[in-house]
C-alpha positions as CSV (number, residue, x, y, z in Angstrom):
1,X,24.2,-21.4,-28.4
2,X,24.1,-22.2,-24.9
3,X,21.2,-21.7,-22.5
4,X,21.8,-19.3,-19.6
5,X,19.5,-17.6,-16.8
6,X,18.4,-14.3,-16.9
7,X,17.2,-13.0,-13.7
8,X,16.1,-15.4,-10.8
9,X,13.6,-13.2,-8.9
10,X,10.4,-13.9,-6.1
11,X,6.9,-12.3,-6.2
12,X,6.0,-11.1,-3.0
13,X,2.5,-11.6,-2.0
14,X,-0.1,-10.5,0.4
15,X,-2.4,-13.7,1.7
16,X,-5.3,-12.7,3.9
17,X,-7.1,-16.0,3.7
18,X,-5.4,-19.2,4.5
19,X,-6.4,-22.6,2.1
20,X,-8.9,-23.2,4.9
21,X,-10.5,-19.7,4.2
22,X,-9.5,-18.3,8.0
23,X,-9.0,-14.6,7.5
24,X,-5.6,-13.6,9.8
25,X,-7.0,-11.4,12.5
26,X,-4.0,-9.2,12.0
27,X,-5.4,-8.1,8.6
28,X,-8.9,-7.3,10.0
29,X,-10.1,-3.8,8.5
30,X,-12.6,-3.7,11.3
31,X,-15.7,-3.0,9.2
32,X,-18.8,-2.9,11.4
33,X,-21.9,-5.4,10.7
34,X,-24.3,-3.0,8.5
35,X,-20.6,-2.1,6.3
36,X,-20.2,-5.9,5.5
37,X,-23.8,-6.4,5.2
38,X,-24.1,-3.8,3.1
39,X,-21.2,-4.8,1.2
40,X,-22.2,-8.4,0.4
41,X,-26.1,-6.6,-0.5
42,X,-24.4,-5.0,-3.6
43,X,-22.0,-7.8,-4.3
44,X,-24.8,-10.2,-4.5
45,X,-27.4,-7.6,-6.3
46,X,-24.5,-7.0,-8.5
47,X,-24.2,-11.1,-9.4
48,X,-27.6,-11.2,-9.8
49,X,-28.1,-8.3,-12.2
50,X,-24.9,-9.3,-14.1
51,X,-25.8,-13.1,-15.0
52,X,-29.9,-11.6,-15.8
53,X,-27.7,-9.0,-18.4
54,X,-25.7,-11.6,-19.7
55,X,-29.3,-14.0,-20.3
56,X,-30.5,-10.8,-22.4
57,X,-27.5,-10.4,-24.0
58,X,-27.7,-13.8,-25.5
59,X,-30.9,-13.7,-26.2
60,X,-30.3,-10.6,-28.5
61,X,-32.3,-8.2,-26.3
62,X,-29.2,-6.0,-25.3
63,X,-26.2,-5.2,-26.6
64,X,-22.8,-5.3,-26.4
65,X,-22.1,-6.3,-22.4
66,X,-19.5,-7.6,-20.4
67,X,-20.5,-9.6,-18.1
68,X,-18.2,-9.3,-14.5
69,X,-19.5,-12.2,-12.2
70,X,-17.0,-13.0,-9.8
71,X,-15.0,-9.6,-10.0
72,X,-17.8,-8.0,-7.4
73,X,-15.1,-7.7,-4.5
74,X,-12.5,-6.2,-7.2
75,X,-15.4,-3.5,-8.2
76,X,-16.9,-3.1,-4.7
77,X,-13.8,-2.8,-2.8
78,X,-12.3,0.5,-4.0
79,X,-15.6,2.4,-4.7
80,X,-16.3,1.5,-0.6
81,X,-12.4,3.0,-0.1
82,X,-13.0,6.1,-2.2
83,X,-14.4,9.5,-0.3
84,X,-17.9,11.6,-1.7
85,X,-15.9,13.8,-3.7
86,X,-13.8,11.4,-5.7
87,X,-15.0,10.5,-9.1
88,X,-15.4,7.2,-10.2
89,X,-14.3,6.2,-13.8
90,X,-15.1,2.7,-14.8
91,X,-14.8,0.4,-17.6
92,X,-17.6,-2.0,-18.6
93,X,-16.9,-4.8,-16.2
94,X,-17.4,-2.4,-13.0
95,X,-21.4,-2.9,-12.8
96,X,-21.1,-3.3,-8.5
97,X,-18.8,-0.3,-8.2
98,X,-21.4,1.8,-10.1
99,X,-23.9,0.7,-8.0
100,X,-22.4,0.9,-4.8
101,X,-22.1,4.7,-5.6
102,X,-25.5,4.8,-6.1
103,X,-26.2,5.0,-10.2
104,X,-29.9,2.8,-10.5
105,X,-29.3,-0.3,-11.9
106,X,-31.9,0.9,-15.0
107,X,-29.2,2.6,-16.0
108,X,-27.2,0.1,-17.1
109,X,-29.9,-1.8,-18.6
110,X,-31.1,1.0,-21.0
111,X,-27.1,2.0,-21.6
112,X,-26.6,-1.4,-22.8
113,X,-29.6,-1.7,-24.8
114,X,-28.4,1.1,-27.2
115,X,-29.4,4.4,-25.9
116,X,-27.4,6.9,-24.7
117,X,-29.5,7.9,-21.9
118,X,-28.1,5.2,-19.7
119,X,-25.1,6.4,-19.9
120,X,-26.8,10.1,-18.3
121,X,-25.7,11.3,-14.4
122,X,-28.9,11.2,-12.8
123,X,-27.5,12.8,-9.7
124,X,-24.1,14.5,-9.4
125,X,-23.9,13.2,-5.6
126,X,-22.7,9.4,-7.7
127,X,-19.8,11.2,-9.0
128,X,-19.9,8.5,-12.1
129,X,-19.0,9.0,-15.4
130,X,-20.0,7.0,-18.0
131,X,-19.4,3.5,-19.0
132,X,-16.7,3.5,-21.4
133,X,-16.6,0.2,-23.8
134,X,-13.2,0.7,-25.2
135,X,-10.4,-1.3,-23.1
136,X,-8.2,1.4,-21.2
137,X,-9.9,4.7,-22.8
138,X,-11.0,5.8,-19.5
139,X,-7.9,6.1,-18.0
140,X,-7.1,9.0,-19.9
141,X,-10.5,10.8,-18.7
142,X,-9.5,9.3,-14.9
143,X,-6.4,11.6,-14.8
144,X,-8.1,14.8,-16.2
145,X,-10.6,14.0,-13.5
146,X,-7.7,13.8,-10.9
147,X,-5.7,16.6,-12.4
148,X,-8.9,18.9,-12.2
């Protein structure tokens, strides 16, 4: 049987950092010093925490944990964008999203040591719901959230 194309098609993309790592001034959200600062605070409290959770995990003094060093930006970046009254709903690898709302890092350390009271709201202002292990179950929770 002969070969034949399918579909020819292009993916477009959005680059805001050329191979030199220049940002294009056009692109420039205009965050303010203490926002970036602020920003790069969790991001590196949220590496530093992550790789400390992962040590523990594989020393067999937590749990189940999924570590998510090098997705801080991918976390951080749409908890920053969201307003006081949305609700976050994460999966596992979202530790710098969860604390960028505010939920104390503790949290996450008892959670993922077995008990359930890490997984508690200590203060409705976070607007967190729990960490949810299973791959894609939150989504379903995320849209009763929105549709409420």
């Amino acid at each position: 049987m002969p070969r034949s194309e399918i579909e020819r098609f292009s993916v477009p993309y959005l680059q805001i950092l050329d191979e030199e790592g220049r940002a294009d001034p056009e692109l420039d959200p205009g965050l303010s010093e203490a926002q970036l600062q602020a920003l790069y605070r969790t991001m590196l409290f949220a590496r530093n925490l992550d790789q400390r959770m992962l040590k523990l995990q594989r020393q067999g003094r937590i749990g189940t944990f999924g570590p998510c060093t090098g997705q801080e930006a991918a976390s951080i970046g749409p908890a920053f964008a969201m307003n006081e009254r949305d609700w976050l709903v994460t999966a596992f690898r979202e530790l710098g999203a969860r604390l960028w709302r505010g939920e104390p890092a503790i949290n996450s350390l008892v959670f993922h040591n077995g008990y359930e009271e890490g997984n508690l709201i200590p203060d409705a202002r976070h607007q967190v719901l729990p960490i949810s292990i299973i791959v894609g179950s939150q989504v379903l929770h995320a849209v009763g959230v929105a549709y409420a």
